[in-house]
C-alpha positions in Angstrom: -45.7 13.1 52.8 -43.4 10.1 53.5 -41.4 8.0 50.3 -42.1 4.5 50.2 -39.7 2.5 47.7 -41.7 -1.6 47.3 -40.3 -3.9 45.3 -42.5 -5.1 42.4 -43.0 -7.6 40.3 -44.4 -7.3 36.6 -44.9 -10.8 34.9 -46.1 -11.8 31.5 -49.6 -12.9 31.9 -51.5 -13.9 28.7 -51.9 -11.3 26.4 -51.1 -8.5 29.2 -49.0 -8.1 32.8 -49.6 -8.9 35.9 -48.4 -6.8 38.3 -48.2 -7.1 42.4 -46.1 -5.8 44.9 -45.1 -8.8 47.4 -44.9 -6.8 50.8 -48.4 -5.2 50.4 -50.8 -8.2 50.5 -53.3 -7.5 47.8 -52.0 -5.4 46.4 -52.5 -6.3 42.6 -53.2 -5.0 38.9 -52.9 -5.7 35.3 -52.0 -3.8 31.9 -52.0 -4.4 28.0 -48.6 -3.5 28.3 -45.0 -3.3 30.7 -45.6 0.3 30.4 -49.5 0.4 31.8 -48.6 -1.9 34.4 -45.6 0.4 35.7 -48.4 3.2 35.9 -51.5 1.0 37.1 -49.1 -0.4 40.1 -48.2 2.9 41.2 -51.5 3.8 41.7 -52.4 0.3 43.3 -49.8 1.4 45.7 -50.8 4.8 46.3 -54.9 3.3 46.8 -53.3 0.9 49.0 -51.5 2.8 51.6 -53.6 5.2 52.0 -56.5 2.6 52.5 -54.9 0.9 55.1 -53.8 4.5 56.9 -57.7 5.3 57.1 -58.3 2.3 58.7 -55.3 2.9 60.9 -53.6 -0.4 59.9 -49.4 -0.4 60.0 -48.3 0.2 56.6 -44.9 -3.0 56.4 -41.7 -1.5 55.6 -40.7 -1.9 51.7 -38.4 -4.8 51.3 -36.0 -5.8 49.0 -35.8 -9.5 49.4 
């Protein structure tokens, strides 16, 4: 199975985190804490790639910009 490394982005948001990965549109999630966030957006990204493979839609190349 391929390695993908995507940049991500955790902010404070309310009483939890927001989390979202910039170069997969959609790709979103939120936890109570940083923690649960780092674990809920790898799985976002996990859902998310191999969604879009199914539907035989080009997975972007991870970014660090």
């Amino acid at each position: 199975m391929k390695q993908f490394s995507f940049r991500t982005i955790i902010q404070k948001d309310g009483k939890g985190y927001h989390g979202f990965v910039p170069s997969l549109p959609g790709c979103h999630t939120y936890g109570n804490s940083i923690a649960e966030t780092r674990k809920n957006i790898k799985e976002a990204v996990t859902g998310w790639i191999e969604a879009n493979q199914e539907l035989g839609w080009k997975i972007p190349h991870p970014t660090l910009a």
